[in-house]
Short mmCIF file of the C-alpha atoms (twelve columns), coordinates in Angstrom:
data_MODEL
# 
_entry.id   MODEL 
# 
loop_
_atom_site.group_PDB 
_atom_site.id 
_atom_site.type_symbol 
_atom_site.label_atom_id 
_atom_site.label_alt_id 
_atom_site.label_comp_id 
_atom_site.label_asym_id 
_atom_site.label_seq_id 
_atom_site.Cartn_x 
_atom_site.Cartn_y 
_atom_site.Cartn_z 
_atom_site.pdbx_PDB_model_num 
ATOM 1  C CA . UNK A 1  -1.545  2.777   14.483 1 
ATOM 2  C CA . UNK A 2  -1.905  0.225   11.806 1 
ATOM 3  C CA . UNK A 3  -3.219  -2.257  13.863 1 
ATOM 4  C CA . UNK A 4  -5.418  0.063   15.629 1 
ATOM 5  C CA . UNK A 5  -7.054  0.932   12.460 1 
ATOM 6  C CA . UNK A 6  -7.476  -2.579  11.578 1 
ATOM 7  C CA . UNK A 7  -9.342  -3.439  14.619 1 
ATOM 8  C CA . UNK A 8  -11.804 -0.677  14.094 1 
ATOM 9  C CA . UNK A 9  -12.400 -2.282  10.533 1 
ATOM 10 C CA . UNK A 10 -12.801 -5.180  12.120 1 
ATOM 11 C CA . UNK A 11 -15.442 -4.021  14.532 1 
ATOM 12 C CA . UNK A 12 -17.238 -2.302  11.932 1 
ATOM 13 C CA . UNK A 13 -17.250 -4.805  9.833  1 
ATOM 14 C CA . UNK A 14 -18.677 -7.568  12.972 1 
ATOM 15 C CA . UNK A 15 -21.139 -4.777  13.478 1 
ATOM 16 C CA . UNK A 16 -22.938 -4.272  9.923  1 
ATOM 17 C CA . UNK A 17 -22.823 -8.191  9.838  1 
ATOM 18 C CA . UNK A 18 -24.773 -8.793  13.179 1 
ATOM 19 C CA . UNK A 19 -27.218 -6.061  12.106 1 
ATOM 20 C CA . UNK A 20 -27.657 -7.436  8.316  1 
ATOM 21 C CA . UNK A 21 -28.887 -10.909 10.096 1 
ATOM 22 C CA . UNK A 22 -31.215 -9.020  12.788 1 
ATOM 23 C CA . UNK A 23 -32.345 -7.254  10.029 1 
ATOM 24 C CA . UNK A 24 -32.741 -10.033 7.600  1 
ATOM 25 C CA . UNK A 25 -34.326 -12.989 9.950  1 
ATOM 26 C CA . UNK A 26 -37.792 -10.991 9.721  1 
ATOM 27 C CA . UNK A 27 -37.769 -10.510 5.976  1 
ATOM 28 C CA . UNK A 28 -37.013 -14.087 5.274  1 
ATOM 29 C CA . UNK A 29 -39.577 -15.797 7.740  1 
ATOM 30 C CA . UNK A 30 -42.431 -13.032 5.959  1 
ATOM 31 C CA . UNK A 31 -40.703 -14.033 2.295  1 
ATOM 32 C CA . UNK A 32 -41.329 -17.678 3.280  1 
ATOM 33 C CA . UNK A 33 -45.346 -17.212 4.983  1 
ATOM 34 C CA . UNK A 34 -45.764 -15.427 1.811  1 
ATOM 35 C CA . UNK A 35 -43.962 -17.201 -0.674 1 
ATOM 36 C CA . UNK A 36 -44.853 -20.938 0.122  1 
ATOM 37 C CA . UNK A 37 -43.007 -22.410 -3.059 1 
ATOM 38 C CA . UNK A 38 -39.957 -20.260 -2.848 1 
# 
């Protein structure tokens, strides 16, 4: 049970990590056409 649980964490956690850097790659190429010296 234990390690069942764990594996769902670890799914989860894959999950919100490959959606934070879909999420992000957008917002950093418009921070960096916008914000030149940054």
């Amino acid at each position: 049970m234990f390690l069942y649980r764990g594996i769902l964490f670890f799914i989860e956690v894959q999950r919100k990590e490959i959606l934070k850097q879909i999420s992000n790659k957008p917002e950093d190429d418009y921070y960096r056409q916008n914000n030149p010296n940054g």
